[in-house]
ZAPASE-187814 format. One record per atom (N, C-alpha, C, CB): x, y, z. Coordinates in steps of 0.05 Angstrom, whole numbers, plus 32768, in hexadecimal, padded with zeros to 4 digits. Glycine has a CB too. Example, Ala and Ser with C-alpha at 12.3 -4.5 7.8 and 13.67 -1.06 7.14 Angstrom:
2
81087F8E809C80F67FA6809C81087FBE809C80E27FA780B581017FD3808E81117FEB808F81028001809D811A7FF48072
//
This chain:
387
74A074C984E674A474E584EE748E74F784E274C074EF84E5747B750584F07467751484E67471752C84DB7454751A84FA7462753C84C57477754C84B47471756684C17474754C84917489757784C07498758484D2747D75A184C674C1758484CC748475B884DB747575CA84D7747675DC84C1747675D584E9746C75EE84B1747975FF849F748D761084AD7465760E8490749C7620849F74AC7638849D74A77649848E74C17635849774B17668849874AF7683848D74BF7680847974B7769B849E74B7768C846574BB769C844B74DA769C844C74AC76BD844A74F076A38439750176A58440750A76CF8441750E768E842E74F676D3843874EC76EF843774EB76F0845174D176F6842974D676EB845A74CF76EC847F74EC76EA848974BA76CD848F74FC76D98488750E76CD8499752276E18495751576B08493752976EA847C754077098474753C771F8482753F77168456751F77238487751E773F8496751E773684B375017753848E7518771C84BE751B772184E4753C772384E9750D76FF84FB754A772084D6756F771F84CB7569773D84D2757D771384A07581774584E37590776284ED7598776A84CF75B0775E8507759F777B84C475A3778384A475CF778384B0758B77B2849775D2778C84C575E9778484C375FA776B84C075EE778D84D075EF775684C375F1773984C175F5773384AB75DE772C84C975ED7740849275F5773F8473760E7758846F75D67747845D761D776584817624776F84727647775E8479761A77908473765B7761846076717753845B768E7769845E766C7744843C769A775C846D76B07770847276D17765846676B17775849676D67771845876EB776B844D77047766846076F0777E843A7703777B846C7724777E8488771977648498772677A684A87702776384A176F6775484B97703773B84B176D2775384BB76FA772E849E76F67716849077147715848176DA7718847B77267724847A774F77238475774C77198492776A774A846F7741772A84A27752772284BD7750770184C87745773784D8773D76EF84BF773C76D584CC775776C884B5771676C484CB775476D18499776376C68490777A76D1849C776076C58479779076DE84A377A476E784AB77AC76CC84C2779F770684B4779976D584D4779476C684E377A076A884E3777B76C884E27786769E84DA7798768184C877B1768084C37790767C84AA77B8768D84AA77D17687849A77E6768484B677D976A4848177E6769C84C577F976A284DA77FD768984EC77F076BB84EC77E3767984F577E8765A84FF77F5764F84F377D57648850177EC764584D377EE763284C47813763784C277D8763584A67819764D84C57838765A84B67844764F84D3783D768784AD783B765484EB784F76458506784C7631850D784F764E851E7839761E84F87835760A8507784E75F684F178117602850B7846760784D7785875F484C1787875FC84CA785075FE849A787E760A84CE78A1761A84E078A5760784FA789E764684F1788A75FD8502789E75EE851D789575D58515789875F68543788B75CF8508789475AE84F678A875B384E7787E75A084E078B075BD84DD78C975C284D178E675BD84DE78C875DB84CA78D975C584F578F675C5851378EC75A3851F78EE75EB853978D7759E851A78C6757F852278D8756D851A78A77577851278E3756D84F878EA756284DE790C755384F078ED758184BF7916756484FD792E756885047930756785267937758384F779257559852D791E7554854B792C753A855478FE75528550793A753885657946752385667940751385847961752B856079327506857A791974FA8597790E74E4858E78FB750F85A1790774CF85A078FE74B385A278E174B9859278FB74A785C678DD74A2858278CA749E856878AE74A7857E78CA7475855678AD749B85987892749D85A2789474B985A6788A748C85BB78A674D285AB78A174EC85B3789674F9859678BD74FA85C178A374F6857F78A874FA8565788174FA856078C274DE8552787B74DE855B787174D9855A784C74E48568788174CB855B785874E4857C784074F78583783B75158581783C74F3859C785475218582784E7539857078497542855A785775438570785175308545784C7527852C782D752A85267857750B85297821751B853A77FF750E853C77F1752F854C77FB74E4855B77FD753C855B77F77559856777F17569854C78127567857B780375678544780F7582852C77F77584851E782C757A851177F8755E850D77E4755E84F477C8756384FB77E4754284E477BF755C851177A17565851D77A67582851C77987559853F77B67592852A77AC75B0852D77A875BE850E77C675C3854177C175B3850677CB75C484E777B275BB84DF77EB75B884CF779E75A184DD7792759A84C1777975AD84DA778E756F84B0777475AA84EC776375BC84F6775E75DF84E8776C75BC8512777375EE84E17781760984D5777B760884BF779E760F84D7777D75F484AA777D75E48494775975EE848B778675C0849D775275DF849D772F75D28496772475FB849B771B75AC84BC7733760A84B37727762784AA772D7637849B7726763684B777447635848D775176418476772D7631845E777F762F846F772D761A845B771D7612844B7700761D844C771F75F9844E76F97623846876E37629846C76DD7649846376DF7621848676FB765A846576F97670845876F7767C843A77097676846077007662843B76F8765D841376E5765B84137700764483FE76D57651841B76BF764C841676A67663841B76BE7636842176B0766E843476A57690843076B1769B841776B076A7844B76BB769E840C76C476AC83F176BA769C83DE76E376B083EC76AF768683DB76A2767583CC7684767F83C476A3765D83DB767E768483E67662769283DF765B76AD83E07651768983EE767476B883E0767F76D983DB767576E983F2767176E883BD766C76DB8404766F76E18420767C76F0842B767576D2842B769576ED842A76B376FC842C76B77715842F76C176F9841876AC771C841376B0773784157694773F840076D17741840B7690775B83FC7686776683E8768F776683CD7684777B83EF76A4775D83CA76B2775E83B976C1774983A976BC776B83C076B17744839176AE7723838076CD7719837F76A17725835876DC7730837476F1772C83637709771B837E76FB774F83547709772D83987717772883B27707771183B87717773E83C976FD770983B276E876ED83C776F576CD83B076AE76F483C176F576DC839C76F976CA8381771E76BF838376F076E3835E772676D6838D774476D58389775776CF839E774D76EB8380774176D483AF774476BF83D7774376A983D3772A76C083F3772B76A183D17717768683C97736767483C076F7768D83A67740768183A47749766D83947767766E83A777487675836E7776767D83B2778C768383B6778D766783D4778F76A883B97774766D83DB777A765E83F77774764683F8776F7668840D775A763C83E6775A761D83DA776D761283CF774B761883CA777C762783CB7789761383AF77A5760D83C477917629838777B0761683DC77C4761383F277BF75F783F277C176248410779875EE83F9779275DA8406778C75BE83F0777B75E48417779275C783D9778E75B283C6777375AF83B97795759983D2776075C783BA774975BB83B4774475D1839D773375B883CE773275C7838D773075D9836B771E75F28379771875C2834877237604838277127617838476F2761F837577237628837F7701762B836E76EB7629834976CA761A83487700760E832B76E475FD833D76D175E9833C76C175DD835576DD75D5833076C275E4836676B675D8837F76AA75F0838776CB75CB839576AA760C837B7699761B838576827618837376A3763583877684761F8365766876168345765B76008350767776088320766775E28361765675CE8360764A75CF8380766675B28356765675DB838A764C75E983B1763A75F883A57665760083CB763276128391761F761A8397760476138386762576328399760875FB837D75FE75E7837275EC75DC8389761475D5836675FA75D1839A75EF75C283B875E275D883C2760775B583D075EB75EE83CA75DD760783CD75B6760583C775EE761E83B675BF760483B275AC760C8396758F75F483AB75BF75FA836875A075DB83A5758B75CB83A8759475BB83C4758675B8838D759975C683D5759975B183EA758675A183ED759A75BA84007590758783FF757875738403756A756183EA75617584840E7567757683D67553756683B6756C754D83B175507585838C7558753583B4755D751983AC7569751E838A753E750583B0755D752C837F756C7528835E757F753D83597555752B834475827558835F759B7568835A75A7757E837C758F757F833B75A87573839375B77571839975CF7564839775B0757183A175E4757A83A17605756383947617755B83A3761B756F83807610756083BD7625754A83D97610753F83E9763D756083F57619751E83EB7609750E840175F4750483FA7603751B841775EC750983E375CE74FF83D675CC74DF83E375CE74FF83AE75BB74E083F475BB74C1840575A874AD83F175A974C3842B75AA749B83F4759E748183E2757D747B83F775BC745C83E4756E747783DD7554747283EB7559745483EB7536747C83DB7547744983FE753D742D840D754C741C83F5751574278412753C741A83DD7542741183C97558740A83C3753D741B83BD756D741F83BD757B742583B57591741583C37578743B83B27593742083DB75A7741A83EF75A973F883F675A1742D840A758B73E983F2758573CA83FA759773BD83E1755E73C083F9759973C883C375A073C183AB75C173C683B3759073D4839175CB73D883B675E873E083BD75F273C783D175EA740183CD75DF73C283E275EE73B7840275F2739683EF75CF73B7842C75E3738F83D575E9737E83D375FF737983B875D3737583D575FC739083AB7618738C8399761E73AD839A7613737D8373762D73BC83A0763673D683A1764673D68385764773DD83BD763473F28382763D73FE8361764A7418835A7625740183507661740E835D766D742683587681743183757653743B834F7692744C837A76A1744783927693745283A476BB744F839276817465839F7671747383B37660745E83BE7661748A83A9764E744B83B87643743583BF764E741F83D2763F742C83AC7672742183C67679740C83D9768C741483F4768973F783C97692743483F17694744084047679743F84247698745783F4766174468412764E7449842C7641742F842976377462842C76407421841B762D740C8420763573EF8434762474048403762073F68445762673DE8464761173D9846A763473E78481760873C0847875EF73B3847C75EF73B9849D75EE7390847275D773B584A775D373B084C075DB739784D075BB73B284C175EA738784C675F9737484CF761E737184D375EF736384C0761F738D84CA763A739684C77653739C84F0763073BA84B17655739084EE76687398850C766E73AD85107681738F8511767573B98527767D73D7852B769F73DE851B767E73DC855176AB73CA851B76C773C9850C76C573D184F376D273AF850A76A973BB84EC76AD73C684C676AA73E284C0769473BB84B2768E73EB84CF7684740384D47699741184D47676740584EA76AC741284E876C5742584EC76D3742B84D476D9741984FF76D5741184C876E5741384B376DD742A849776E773F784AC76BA7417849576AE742A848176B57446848C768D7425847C76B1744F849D76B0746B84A376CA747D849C76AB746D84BF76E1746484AC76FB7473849F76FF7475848A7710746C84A376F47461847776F67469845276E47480844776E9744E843D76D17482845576BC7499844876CF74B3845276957498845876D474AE847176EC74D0847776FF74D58464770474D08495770874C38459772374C1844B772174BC8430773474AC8454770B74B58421770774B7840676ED74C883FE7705749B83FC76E774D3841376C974E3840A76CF750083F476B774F1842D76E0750C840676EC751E83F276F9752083D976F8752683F97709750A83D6770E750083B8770074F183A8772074F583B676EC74EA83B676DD74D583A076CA74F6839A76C774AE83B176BE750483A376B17515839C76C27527838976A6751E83B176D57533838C76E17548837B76E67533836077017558838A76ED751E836876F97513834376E075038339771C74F7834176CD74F5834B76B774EE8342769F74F7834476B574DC8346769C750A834B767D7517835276727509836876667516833A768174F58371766A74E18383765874EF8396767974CB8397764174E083A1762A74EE83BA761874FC83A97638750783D476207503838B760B7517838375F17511837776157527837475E1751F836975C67515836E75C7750D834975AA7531837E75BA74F7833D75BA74E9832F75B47507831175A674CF83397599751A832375927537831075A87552830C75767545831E75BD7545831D75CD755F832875E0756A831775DC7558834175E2755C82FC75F6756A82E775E5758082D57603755182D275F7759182C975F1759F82BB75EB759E829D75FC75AB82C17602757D829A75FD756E827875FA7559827C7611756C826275DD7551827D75E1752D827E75CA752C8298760A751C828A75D1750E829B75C1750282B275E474EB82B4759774F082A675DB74EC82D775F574D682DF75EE74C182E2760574D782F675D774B782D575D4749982D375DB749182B075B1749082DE75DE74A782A475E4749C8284760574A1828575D174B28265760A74A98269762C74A48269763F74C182767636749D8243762274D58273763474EF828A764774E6829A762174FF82A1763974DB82B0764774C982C1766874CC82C4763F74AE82B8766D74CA82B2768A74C582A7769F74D9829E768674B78291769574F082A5769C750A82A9768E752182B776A075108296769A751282D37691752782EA76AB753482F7767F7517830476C5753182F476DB753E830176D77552830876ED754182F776DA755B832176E3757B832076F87588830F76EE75828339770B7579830E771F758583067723758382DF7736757883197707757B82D676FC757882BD76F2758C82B676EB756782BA76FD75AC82A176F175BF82A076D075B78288770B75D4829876D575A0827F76BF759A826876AE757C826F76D07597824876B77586829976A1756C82A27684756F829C769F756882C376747569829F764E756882A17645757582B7763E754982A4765F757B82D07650758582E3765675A382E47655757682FD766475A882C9766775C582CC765975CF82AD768D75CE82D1764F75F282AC764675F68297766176028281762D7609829D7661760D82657677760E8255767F7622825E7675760E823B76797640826E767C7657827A76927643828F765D766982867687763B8298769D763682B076B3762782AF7692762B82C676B57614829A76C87606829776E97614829B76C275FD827D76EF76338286770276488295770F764582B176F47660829976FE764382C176FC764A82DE7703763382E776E2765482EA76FC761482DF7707760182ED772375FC82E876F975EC82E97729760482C87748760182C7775B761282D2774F760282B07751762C82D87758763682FA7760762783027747763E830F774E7625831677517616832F776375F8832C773276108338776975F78315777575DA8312779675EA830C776375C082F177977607830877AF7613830377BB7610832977A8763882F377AA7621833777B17620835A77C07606836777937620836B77AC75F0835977BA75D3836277D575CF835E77AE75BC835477D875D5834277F275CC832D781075DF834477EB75DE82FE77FC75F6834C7813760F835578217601837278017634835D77FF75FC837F780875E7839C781B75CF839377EA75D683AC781475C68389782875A98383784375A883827825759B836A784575C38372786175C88364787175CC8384786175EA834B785E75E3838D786875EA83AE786F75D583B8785475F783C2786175BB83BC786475AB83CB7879759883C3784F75A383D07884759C83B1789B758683A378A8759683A7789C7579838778A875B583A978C575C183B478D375B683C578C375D883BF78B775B983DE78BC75B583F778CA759C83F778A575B6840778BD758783EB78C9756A83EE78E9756B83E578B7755383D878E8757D83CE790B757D83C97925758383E5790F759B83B17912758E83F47922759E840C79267594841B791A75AF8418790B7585842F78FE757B843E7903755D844378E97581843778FF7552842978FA7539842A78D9752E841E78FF7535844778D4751B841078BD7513840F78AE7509842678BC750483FE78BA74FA843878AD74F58458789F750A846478C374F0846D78B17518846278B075328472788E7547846A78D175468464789A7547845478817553843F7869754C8447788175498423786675288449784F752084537842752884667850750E84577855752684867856752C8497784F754884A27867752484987853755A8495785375738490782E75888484786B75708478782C7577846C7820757D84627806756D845B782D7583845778187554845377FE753B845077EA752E8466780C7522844877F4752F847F77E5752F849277CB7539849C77F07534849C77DC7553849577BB7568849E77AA756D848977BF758984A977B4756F847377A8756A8458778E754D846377C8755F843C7799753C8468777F7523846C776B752A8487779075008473777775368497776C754084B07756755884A77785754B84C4775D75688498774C7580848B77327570846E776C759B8478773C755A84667726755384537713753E84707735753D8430771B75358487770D7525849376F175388499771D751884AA7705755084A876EF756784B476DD757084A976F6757D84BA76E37572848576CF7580847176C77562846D76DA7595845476C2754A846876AC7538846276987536847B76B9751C845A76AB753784967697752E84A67685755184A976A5751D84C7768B755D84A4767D757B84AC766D75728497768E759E84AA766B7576848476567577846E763A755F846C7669757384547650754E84707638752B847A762D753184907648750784837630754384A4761B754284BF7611756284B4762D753F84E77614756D84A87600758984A175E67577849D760975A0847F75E57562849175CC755E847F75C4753E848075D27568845D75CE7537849D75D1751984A875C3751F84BA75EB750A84B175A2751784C97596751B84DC757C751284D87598753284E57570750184F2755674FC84E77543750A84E6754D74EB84EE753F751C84EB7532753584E57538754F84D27530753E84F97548754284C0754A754984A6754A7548848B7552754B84A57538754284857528752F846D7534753B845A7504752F846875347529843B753475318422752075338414753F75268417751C753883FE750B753D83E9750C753883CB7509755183EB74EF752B83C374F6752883AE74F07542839374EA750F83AB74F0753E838474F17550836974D77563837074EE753B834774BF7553837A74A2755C838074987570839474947547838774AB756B83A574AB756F83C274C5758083C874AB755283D174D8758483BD74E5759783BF74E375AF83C574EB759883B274E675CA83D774EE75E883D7750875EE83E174DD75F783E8750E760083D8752B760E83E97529760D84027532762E83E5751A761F84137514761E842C7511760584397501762A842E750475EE842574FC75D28434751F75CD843E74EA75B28419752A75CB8426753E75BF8424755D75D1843E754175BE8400755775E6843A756975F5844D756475F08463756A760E844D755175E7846B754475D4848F754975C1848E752575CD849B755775A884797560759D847C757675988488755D759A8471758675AB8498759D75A9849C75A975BC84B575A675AD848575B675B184C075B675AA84DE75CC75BD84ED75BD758784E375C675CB84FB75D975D6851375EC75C1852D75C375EA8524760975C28525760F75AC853A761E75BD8546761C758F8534762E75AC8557764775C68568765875B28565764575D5858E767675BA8569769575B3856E76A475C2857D76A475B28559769A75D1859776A675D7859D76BC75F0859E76A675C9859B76C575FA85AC76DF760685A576E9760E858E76EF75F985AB76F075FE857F770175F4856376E375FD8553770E75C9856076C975EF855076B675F2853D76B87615853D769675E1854576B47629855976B0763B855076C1764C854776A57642855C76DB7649855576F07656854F77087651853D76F776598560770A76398536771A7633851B770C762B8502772D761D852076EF761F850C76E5761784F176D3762E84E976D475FA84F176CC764784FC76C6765684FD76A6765384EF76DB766384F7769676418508767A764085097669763384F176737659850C767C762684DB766B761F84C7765B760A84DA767B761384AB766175F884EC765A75E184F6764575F1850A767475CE850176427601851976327601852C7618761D851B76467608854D761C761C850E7608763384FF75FE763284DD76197652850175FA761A84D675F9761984BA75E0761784AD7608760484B175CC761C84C175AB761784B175AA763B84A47588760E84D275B8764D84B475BB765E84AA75C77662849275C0766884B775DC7660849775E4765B847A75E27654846075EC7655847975CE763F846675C57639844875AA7642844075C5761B8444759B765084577584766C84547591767B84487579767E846D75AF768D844E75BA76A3844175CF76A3843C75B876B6844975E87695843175FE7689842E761276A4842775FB76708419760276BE8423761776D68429761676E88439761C76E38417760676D8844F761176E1846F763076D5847C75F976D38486763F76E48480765E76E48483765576D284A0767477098484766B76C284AA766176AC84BD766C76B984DB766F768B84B5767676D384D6767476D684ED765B76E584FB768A76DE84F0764F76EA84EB763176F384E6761A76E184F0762C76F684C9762376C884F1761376B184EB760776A885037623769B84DE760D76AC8518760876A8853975F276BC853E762576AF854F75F376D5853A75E076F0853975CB76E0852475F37713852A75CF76DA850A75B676D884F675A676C3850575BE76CE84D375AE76B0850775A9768E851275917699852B75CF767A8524759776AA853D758F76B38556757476C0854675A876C98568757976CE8539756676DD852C754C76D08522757276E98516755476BB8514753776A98508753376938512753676A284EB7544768E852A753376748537751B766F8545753E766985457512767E854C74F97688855674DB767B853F74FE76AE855874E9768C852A74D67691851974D8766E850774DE76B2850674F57660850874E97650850174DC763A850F74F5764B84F374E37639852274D37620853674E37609853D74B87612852874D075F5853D74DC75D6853674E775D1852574CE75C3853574E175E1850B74F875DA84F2750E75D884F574FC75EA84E1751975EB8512753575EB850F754575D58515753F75FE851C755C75CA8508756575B6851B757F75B685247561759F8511758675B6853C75A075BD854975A4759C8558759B75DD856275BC7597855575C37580856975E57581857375BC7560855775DE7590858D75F97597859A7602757F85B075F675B685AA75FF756B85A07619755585B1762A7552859C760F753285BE7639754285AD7650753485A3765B75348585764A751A85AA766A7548857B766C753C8551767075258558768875488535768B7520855E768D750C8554767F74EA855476A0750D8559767574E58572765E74D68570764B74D58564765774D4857D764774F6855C762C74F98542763474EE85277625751C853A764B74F2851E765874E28510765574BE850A766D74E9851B765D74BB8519765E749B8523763C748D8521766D749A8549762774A4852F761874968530760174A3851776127493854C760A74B28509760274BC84EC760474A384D4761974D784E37623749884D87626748884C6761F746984C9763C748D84C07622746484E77619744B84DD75F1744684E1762F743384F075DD745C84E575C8745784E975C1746484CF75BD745D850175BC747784BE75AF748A84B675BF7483849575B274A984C975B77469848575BB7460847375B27464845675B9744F847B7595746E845D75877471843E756B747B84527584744D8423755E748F84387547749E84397525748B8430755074B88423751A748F843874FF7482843074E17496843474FD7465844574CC748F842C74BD749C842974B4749C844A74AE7493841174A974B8845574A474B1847B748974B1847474AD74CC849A748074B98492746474C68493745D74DA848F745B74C684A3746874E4848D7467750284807459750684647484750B847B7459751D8452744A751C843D745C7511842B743D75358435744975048413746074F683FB7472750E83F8745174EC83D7748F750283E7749F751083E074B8751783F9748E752483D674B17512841174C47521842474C97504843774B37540843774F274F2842A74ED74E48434750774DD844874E274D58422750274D2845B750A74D08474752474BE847A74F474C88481753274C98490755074A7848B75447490849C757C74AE849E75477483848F75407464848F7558745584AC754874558467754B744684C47557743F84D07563745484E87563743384C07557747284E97566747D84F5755C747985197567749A84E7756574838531755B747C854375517491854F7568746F854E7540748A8561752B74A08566753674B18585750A748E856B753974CC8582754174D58598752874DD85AF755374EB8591752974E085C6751474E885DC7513750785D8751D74E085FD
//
């Protein structure tokens, strides 16, 4: 792959930005959350009436399988709104973005807090091979050494040879949907070996990366406070949720809650693994690193319906985003419009299919290597070449 053209300044790129495109509306931005909650509140009331339905396992059953897709659909934008308050997006206002953020993650089980500090971490350094901190892909090396003894769970999660069947494949994939999110919050996994704040994760740091560890390595002593937060939100959900089970039933609970709960972590691994899954999205090493390099790393896709209106565009507009991550996303369609021009071929958009993008993300696009391009900027290994 011959190396890609330069890009404007990120200076340049702020001023062809409408100045209203930065600005954050507090009512605007209550209102999606309202929004939400008001699904999430009728969808959990007529599972409730679901619970108590008295109908053949196959009717049960498929509404059961209806519910948990929509709810964890509601789920994954409630999350995504955290995550505007994460990057204070939200509103103008720290304290309301801070006290959203935590109020509405913490519904969904995830440490607020601590996953904001280490998101704007990835922020910080997208793409950089040593302190980026989701997805850090394995060079040539690396990945040939894994395929033959896998070290550790993140290793034996992704690591598959080119001789692997489409079955296995399937399988790996369903473990990475289904353990990607927890192996990352309690192990740091995907992250970049430079990416702690005490230590290196190839010495005994390693060994205290939890999120939910206010005196992990991946957090500084200022923040530690803030993760035991967020580990307060969890404790509050849980409690909620063993209410419920007292009432309900533990089945039920699952059913209810646990469902879309796995449906909402599938959406956020696979959203995040195809931001920065593409062969025309290189990494970088320590040398070769810039912000800007690294914010072109990462890819505009579409979903549809659902991507714009429930997941509310993180998926079809995110190169922007990580140019200016407190542009509010409904903003993000107007900014996007604004500097594509100016950036060129850099940009990279790929509006087919997620989920086949998915499918064919994971089993081709295995580990990074040095291209043709200039040293330092290196390429996924095995990927296939489009017309």
């Amino acid at each position: 792959m011959a190396a890609a053209p330069a890009v404007p300044d990120v200076k340049t790129l702020k001023a062809a930005i409408p100045p209203k495109c930065f600005e954050r509306s507090l009512l605007r931005s209550l209102s999606y959350v309202a929004r939400d909650l008001v699904a999430v509140s009728l969808l959990f009331t007529s599972a409730v009436y679901l619970t108590k339905l008295d109908a053949p396992w196959f009717v049960t059953a498929s509404l059961w399988a209806l519910y948990s897709f929509v709810q964890g659909c509601f789920f994954t934008g409630l999350w995504i709104l955290a995550h505007e308050c994460g990057h204070d997006s939200f509103s103008p206002y720290l304290n309301v973005n801070a006290a959203t953020g935590w109020a509405l993650h913490s519904m969904l089980l995830v440490p607020f807090f601590s996953w904001k500090f280490s998101h704007a971490r990835h922020h910080r350094y997208h793409n950089h091979m040593e302190k980026d901190t989701v997805f850090v892909p394995y060079t040539k090396e690396e990945y040939e050494a894994n395929a033959q003894a896998p070290k550790g769970l993140w290793a034996k999660m992704v690591a598959h040879t080119a001789a692997d069947t489409p079955l296995m494949t399937l399988g790996a994939l369903l473990v990475h949907q289904v353990l990607g999110w927890p192996a990352y919050v309690v192990l740091n996994a995907g992250a970049g070996y430079n990416s702690l704040v005490k230590g290196d994760r190839r010495a005994t740091a390693k060994y205290r990366q939890s999120h939910f560890d206010p005196a992990a390595n991946i957090f500084t002593g200022a923040e530690g406070p803030f993760v035991a937060l967020s580990n307060v939100g969890l404790l509050i959900t849980l409690g909620a949720l063993y209410a419920v089970s007292r009432s309900l039933g533990v089945w039920n609970t699952v059913l209810l809650y646990g469902l879309p709960y796995l449906w909402m972590n599938h959406w956020i691994v696979a959203i995040t693994y195809l931001h920065h899954t593409h062969e025309n999205a290189p990494h970088y090493d320590a040398n070769t690193w810039t912000f800007v390099q690294g914010a072109m790393s990462t890819v505009d896709r579409d979903f549809g319906f659902i991507g714009k209106h429930v997941f509310h565009g993180i998926i079809e507009y995110h190169v922007v985003h990580h140019l200016f991550p407190r542009i509010p996303f409904y903003h993000a369609e107007e900014a996007t419009a604004a500097i594509r021009e100016l950036l060129g071929k850099r940009y990279i958009e790929q509006r087919t299919n997620f989920l086949q993008d998915l499918w064919t993300a994971f089993k081709s696009y295995k580990y990074v290597e040095q291209g043709e391009g200039r040293k330092g900027e290196l390429v996924w290994g095995g990927a296939p070449k489009r017309l």
